[in-house]
SENU-229265 format. One record per residue (C-alpha): residue number from 1; residue in one letter; x, y, z. Coordinates in nm, 3 decimals. Example, Ala and Ser with C-alpha at 12.3 -4.5 7.8 and 13.67 -1.06 7.14 Angstrom:
2
<rec pos="1" code="a" u="1.230" v="-0.450" w="0.780"/>
<rec pos="2" code="s" u="1.367" v="-0.106" w="0.714"/>
REM end
This chain:
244
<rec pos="1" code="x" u="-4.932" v="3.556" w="7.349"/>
<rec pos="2" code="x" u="-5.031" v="3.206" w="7.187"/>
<rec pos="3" code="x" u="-5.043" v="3.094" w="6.841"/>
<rec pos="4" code="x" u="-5.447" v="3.136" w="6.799"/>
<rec pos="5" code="x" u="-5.381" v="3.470" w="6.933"/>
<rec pos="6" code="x" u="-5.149" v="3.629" w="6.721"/>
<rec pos="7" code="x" u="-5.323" v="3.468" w="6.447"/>
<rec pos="8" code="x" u="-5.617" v="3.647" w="6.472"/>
<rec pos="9" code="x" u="-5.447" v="3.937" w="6.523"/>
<rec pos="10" code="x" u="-5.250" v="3.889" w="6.169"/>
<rec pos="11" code="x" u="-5.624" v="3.808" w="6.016"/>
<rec pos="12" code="x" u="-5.754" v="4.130" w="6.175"/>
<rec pos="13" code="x" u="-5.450" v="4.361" w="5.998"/>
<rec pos="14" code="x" u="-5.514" v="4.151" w="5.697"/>
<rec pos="15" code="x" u="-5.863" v="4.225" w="5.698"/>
<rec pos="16" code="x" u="-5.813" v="4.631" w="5.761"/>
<rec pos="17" code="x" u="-5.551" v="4.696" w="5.583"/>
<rec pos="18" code="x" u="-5.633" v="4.468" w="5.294"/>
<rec pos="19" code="x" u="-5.344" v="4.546" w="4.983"/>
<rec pos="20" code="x" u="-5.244" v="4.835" w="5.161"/>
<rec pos="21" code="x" u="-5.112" v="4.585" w="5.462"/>
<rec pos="22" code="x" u="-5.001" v="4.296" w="5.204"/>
<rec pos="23" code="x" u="-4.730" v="4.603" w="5.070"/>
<rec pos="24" code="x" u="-4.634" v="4.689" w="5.341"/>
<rec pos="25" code="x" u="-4.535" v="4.361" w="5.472"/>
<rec pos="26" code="x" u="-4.367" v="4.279" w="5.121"/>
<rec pos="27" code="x" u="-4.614" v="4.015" w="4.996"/>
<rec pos="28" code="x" u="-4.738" v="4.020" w="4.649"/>
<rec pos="29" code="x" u="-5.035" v="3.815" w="4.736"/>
<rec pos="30" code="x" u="-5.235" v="3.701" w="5.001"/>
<rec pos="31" code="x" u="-5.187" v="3.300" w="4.942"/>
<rec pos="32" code="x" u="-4.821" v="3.412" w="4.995"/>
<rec pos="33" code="x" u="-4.887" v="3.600" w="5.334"/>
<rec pos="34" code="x" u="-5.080" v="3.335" w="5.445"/>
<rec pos="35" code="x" u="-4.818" v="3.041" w="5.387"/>
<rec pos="36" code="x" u="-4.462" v="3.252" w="5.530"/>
<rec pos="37" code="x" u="-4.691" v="3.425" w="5.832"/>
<rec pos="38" code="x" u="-4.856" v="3.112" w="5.902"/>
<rec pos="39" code="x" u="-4.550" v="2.846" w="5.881"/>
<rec pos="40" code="x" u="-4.359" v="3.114" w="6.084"/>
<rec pos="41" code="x" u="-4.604" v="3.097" w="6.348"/>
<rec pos="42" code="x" u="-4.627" v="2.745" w="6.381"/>
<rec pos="43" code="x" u="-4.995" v="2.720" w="6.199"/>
<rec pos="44" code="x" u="-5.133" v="2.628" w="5.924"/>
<rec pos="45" code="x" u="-5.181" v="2.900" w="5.637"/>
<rec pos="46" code="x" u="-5.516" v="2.829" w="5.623"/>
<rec pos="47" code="x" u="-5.582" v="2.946" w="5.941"/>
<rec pos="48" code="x" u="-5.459" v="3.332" w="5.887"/>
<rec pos="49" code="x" u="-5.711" v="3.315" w="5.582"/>
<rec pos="50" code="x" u="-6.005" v="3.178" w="5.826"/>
<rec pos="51" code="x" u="-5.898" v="3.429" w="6.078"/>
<rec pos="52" code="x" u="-5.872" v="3.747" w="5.790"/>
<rec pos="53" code="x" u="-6.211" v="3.633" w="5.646"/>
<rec pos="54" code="x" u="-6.368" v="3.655" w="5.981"/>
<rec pos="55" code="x" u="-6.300" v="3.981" w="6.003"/>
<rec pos="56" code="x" u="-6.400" v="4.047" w="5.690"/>
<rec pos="57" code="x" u="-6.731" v="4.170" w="5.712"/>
<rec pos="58" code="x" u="-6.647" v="4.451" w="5.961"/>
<rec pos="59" code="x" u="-6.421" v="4.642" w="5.672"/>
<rec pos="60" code="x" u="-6.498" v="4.746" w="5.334"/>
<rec pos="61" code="x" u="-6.374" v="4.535" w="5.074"/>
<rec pos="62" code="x" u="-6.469" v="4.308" w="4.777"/>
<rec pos="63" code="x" u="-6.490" v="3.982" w="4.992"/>
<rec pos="64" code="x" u="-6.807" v="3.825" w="5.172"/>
<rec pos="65" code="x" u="-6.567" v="3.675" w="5.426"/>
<rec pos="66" code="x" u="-6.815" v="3.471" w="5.749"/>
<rec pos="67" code="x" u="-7.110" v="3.697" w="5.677"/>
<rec pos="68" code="x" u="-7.339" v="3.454" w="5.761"/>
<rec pos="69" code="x" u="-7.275" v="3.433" w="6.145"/>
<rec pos="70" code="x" u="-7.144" v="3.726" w="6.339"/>
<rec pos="71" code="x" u="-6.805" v="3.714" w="6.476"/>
<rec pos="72" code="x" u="-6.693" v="3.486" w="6.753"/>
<rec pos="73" code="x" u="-6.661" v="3.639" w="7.091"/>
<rec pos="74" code="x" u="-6.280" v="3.578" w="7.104"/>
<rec pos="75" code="x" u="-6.196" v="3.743" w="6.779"/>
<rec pos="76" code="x" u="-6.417" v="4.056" w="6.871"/>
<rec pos="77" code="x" u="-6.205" v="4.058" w="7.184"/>
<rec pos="78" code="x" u="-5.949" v="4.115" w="6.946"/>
<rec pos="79" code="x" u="-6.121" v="4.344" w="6.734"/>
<rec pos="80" code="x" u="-6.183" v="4.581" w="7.016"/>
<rec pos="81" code="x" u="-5.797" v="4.596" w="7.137"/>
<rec pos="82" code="x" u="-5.640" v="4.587" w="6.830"/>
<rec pos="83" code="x" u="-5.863" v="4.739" w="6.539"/>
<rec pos="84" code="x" u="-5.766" v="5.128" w="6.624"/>
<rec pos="85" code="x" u="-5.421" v="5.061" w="6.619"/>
<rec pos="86" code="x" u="-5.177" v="5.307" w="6.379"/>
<rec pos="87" code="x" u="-5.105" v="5.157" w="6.069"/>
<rec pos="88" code="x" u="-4.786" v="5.165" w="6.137"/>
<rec pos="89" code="x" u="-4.780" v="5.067" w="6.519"/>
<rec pos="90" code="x" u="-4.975" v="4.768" w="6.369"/>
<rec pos="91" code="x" u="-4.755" v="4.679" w="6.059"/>
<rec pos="92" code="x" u="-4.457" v="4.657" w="6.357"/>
<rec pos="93" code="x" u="-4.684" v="4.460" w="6.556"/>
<rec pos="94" code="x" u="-4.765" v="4.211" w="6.273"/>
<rec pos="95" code="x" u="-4.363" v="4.167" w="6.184"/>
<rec pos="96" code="x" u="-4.192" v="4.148" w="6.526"/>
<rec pos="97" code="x" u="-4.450" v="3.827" w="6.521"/>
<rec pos="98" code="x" u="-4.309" v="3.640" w="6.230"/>
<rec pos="99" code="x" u="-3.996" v="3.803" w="6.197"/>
<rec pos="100" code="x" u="-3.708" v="3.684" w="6.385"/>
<rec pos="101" code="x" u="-3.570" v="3.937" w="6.675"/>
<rec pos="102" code="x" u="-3.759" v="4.212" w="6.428"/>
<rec pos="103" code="x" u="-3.727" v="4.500" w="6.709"/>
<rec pos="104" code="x" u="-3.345" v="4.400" w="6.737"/>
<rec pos="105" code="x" u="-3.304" v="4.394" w="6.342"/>
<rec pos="106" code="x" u="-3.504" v="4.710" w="6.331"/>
<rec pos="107" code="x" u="-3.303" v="4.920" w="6.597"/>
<rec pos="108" code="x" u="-2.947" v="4.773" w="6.431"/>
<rec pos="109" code="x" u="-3.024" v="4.887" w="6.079"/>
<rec pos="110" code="x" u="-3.205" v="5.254" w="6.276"/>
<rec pos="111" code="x" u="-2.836" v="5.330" w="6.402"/>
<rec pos="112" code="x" u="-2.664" v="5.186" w="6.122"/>
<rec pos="113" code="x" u="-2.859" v="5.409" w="5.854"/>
<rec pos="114" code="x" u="-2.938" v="5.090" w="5.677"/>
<rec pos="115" code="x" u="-3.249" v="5.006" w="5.506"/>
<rec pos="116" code="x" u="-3.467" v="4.739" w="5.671"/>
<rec pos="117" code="x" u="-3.745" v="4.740" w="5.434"/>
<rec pos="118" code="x" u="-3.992" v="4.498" w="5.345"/>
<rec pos="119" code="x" u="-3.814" v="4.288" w="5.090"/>
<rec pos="120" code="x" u="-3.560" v="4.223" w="5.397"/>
<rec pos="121" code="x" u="-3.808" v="4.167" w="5.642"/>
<rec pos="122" code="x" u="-3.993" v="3.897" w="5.416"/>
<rec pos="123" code="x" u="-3.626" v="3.733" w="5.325"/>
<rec pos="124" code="x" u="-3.587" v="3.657" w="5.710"/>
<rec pos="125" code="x" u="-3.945" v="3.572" w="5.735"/>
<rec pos="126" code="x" u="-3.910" v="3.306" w="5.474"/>
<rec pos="127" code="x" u="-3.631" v="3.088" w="5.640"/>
<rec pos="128" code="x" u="-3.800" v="3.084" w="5.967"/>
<rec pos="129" code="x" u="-4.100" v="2.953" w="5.774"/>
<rec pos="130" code="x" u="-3.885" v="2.754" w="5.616"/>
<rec pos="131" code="x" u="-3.730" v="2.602" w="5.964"/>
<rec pos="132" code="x" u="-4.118" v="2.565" w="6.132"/>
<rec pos="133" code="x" u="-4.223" v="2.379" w="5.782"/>
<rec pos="134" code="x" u="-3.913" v="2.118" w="5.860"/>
<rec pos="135" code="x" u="-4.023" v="2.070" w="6.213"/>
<rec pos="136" code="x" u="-4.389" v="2.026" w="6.085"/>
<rec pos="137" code="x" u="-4.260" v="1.750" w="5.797"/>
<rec pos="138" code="x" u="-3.963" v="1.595" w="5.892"/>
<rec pos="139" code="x" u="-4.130" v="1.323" w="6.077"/>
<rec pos="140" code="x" u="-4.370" v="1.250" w="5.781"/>
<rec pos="141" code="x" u="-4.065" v="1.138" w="5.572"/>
<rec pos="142" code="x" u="-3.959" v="0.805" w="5.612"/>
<rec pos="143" code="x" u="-3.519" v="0.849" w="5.609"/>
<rec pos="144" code="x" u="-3.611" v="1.096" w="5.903"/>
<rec pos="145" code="x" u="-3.907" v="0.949" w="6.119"/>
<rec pos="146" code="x" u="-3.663" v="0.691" w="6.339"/>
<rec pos="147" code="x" u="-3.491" v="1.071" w="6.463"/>
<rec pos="148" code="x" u="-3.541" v="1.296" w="6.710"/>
<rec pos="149" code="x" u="-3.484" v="1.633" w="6.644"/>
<rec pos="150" code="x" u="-3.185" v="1.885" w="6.794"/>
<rec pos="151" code="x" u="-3.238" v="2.266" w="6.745"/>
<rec pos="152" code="x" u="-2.935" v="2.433" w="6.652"/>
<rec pos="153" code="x" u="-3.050" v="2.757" w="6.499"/>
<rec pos="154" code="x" u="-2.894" v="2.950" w="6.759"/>
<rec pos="155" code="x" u="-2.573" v="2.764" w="6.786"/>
<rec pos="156" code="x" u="-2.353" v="2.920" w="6.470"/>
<rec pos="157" code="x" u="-2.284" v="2.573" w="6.335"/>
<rec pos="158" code="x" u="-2.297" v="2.543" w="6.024"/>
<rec pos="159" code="x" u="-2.642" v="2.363" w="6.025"/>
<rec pos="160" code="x" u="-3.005" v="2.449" w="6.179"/>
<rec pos="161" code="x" u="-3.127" v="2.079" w="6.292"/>
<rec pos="162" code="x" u="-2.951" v="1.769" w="6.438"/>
<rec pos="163" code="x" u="-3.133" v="1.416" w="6.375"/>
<rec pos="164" code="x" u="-3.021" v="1.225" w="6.625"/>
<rec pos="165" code="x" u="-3.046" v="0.843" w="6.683"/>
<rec pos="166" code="x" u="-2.837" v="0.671" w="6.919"/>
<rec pos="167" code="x" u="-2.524" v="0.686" w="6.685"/>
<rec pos="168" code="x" u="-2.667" v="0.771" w="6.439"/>
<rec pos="169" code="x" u="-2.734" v="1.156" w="6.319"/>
<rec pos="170" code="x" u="-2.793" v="1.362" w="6.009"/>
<rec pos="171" code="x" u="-2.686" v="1.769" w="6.024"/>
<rec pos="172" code="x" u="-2.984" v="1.960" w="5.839"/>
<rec pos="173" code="x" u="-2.950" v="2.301" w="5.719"/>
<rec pos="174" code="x" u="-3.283" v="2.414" w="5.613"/>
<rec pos="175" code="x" u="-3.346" v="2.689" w="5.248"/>
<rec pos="176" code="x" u="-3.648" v="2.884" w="5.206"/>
<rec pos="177" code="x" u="-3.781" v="3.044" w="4.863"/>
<rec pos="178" code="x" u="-4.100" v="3.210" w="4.726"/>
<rec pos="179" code="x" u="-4.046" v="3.036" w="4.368"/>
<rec pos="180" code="x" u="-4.004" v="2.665" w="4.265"/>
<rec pos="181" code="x" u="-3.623" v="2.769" w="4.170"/>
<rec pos="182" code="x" u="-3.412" v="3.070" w="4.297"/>
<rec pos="183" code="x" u="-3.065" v="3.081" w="4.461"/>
<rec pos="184" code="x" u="-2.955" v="2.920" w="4.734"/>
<rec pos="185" code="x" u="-2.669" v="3.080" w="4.968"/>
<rec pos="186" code="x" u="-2.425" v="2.852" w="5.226"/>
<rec pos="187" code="x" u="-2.214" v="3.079" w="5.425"/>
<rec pos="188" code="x" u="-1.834" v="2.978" w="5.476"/>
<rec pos="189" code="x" u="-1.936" v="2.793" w="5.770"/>
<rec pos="190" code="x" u="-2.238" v="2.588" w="5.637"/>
<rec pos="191" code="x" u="-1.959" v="2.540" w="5.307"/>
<rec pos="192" code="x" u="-1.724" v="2.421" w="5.534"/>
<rec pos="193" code="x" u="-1.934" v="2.180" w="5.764"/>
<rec pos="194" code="x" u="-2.093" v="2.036" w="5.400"/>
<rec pos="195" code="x" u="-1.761" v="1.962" w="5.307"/>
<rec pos="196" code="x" u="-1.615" v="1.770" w="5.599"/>
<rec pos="197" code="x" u="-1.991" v="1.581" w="5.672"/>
<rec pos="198" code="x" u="-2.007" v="1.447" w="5.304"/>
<rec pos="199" code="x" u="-2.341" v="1.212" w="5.291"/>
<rec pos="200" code="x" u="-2.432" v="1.290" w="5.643"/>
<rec pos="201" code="x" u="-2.509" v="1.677" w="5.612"/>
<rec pos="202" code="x" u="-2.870" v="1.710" w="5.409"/>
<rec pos="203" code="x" u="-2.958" v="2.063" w="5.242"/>
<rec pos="204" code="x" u="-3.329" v="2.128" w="5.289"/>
<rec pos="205" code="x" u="-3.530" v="2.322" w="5.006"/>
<rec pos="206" code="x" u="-3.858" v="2.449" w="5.121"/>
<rec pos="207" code="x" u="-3.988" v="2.643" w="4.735"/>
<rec pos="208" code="x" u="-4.274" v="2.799" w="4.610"/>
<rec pos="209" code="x" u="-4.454" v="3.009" w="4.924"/>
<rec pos="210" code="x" u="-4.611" v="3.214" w="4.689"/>
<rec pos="211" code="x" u="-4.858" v="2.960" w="4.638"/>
<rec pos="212" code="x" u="-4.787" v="2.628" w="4.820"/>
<rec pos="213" code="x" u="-4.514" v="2.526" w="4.958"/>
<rec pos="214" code="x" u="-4.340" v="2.191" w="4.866"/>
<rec pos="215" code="x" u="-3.959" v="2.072" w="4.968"/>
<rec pos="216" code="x" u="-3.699" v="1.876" w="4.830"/>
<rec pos="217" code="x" u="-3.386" v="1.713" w="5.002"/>
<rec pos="218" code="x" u="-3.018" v="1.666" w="4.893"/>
<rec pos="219" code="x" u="-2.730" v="1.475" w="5.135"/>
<rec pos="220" code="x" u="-2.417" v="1.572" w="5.091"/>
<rec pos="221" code="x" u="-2.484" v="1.847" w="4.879"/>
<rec pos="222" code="x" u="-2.142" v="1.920" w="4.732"/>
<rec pos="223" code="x" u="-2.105" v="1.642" w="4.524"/>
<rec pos="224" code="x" u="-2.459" v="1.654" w="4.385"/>
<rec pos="225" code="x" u="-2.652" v="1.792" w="4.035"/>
<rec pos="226" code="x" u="-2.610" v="2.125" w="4.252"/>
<rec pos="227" code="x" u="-2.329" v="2.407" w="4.150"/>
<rec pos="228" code="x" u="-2.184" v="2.574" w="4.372"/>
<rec pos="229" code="x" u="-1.966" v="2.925" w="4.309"/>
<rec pos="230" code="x" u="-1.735" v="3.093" w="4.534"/>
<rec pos="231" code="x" u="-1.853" v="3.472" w="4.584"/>
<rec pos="232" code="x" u="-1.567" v="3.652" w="4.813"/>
<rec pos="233" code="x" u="-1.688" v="4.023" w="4.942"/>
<rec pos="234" code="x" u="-1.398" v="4.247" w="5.057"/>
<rec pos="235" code="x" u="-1.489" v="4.402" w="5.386"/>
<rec pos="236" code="x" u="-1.309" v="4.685" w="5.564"/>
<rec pos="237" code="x" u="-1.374" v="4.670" w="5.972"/>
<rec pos="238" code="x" u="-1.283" v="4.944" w="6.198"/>
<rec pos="239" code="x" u="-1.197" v="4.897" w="6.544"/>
<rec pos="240" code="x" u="-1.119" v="5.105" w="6.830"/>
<rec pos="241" code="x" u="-0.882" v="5.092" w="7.108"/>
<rec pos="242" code="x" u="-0.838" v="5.208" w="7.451"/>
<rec pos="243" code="x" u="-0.626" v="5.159" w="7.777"/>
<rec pos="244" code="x" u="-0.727" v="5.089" w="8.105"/>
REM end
């Protein structure tokens, strides 16, 4: 399933479920749906809205939405296989597309007896959107633009991008949050790498998707205006042990 597609599909739920959907997927607002679902996808957030106001006249609510043309073919293709969906069915639909390995997450915290709920599911949400906004702006600023970019959000270390240039390279580990300020967490590892990188390790701060998203870059982040404070968390692990 494309972008467009699953799009339209998140416009649709929008649509139908109206604030009963934005709860359920943890948003307080719509503009805030519309910027972590839609930089999570790869899109902009202002095509979600498009897409939910589409749909809009088909549902009862207090919008007009496109009432002046009937819907396009392609999103009543949509309509038809996706509009009689459980509300629930849906809601898990609508995550596992935003929300990185949701079914895996979901299962794990299942067998666990841990709660997954929506607060936790829009925390991971927010630093892939965070991650896709970097790929989307990194290019537009002028210390990055000679650099091609490295994935590394699946590697464990210590950073999410590499900007490479012949010798040259900056390590990137990329912050999301929904307000202009909030706390930002490095992990032992991400401390660690910081530490030993100095001026060529860059923190970057996506803020503010609960209205519109803006960024802000630091290099070596350790020996800048931020503080950071050691937090140490005791944990007991169990293991067991057989012979073969």
């Amino acid at each position: 399933m494309n972008v467009r597609d699953k799009s339209i599909i998140v416009g649709l739920y929008l649509s139908k479920y109206n604030l009963r959907g934005l709860a359920a997927l943890g948003f307080n607002s719509f503009q805030e749906a519309f910027n972590i679902i839609g930089f999570a996808l790869g899109c902009k957030p202002s095509s979600i809205k498009n897409y939910r106001d589409e749909f809009d006249p088909l549902f009862p609510n207090d919008r007009k939405g496109w009432h002046k043309r009937p819907i396009r073919d392609y999103c009543k293709v949509v309509y038809d296989n996706f509009s009689g969906a459980d509300f629930e069915d849906f809601t898990d639909i609508i995550k596992a597309f935003y929300v990185p390995n949701y079914e895996i997450e979901k299962f794990i915290h299942t067998i666990e007896k841990r709660d997954f709920s929506s607060s936790v599911s829009k925390r991971l949400a927010t630093g892939k959107a965070a991650e896709e906004y970097f790929k989307l702006a990194y290019k537009k600023i002028d210390i990055f633009q000679p650099f091609d970019l490295i994935d590394t959000t699946q590697m464990a270390c210590g950073f999410d991008y590499k900007l490479s240039n012949g010798n040259d390279f900056y390590c990137v580990e990329v912050k999301g949050l929904h307000e202009q300020k909030g706390n930002i967490q490095l992990t032992e590892k991400e401390f660690e790498i910081a530490k030993k990188m100095k001026g060529l390790y860059c923190l970057f701060m996506v803020t503010n998707f609960k209205e519109k998203p803006t960024h802000d870059f630091i290099f070596d982040p350790l020996n800048s205006r931020l503080i950071f404070k050691e937090v140490r968390k005791e944990i007991t692990q169990i293991t067991y042990h057989t012979v073969l």
